[in-house]
N, C-alpha and C positions, 0 to 999 in steps of 0.2 A: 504494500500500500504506500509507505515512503516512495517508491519510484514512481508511481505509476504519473500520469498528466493530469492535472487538475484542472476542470471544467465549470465553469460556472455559469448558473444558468442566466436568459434574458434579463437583463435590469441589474444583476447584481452588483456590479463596477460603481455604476451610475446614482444607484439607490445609495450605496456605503458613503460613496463620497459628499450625495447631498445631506445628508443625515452627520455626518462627521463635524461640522459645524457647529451643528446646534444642541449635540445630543453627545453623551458619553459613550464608546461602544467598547465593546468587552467579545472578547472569544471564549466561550467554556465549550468544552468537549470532554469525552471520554476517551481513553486511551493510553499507548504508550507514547510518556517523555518524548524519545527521540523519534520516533514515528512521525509526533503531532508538529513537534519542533522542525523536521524536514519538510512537511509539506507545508506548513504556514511559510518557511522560509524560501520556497519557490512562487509567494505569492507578494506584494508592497504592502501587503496585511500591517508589516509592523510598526509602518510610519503612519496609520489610518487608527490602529485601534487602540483605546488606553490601559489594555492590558488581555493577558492571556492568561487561563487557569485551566490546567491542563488535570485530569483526576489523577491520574499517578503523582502528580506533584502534589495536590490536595492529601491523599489519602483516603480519599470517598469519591465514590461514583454517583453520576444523576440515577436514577432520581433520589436521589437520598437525601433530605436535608441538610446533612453535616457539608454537603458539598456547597450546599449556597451559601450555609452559615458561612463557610469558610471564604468565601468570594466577600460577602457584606463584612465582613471582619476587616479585610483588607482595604474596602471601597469606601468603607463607610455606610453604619447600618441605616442610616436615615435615606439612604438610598432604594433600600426596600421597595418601597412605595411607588416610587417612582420608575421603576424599571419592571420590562417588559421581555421577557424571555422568546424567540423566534427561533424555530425549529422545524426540522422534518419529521421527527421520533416520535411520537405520541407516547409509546410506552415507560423512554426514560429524560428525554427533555422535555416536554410537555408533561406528563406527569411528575417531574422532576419539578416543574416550576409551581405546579396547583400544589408538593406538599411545599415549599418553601415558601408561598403565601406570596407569589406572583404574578402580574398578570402573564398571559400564554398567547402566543398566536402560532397556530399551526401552519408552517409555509409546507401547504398539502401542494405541489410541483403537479402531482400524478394524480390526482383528482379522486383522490381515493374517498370511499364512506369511513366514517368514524364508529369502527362496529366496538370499541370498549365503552365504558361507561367514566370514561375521561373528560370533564366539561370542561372547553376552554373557554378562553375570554375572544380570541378573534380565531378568524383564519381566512388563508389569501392565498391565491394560486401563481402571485407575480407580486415579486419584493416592491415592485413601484407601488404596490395596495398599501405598503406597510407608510408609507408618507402620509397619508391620509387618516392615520388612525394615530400617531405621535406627533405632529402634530397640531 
């Protein structure tokens, strides 16, 4: 997975960088250190985002709360509130953010149904949606 080409979908570039401005943005993923660290670093990811939290370096995985605790620890907890979790996962970032007590948008790409019993707060089929709901 380190090797492989990173692909990013319609909007993504475009969206990050207009959001970068006005908005704090944070990488959380699951995975391994050197893995995450590889492919973020074939991306300009690390002049755009104001930090990365990778779960091997947390020590907790989504959806676990100790993994947000430990992000809000760092960020500042008053940030809580104000932050807005966007993912593909449903199972471990989306439900990762509902138990951390934040809001959720599911970046559903592939149009999929929501057959869990996971309630999010948005979902958008094109990152350009997510401008309009931040703000």
């Amino acid at each position: 997975m380190a090797k492989a080409p990173l692909k990013f979908f319609g909007n993504t570039i475009e969206t990050i960088n207009h959001l970068k401005d006005s908005h704090s943005l944070y990488i959380v993923t699951n995975g391994v250190t050197e893995t995450q660290q590889r492919r973020i670093a074939q991306t300009n990811f690390n002049d755009i985002f104001d930090g990365i939290f990778i779960s091997e370096q947390t020590g907790y995985q989504k959806p676990m709360p100790k993994f947000f605790d430990f992000i809000f620890k760092e960020i500042g907890e008053d940030k809580r509130t104000q932050t807005i979790i966007v993912e593909d996962s449903l199972t471990s970032d989306i439900l990762g953010g509902v138990n951390a007590n934040i809001s959720t948008c599911w970046f559903n790409v592939r149009d999929k149904k929501n057959m869990t019993a996971i309630e999010l707060d948005y979902e958008i089929h094109d990152l350009a949606e997510l401008e309009y709901i931040v703000d």
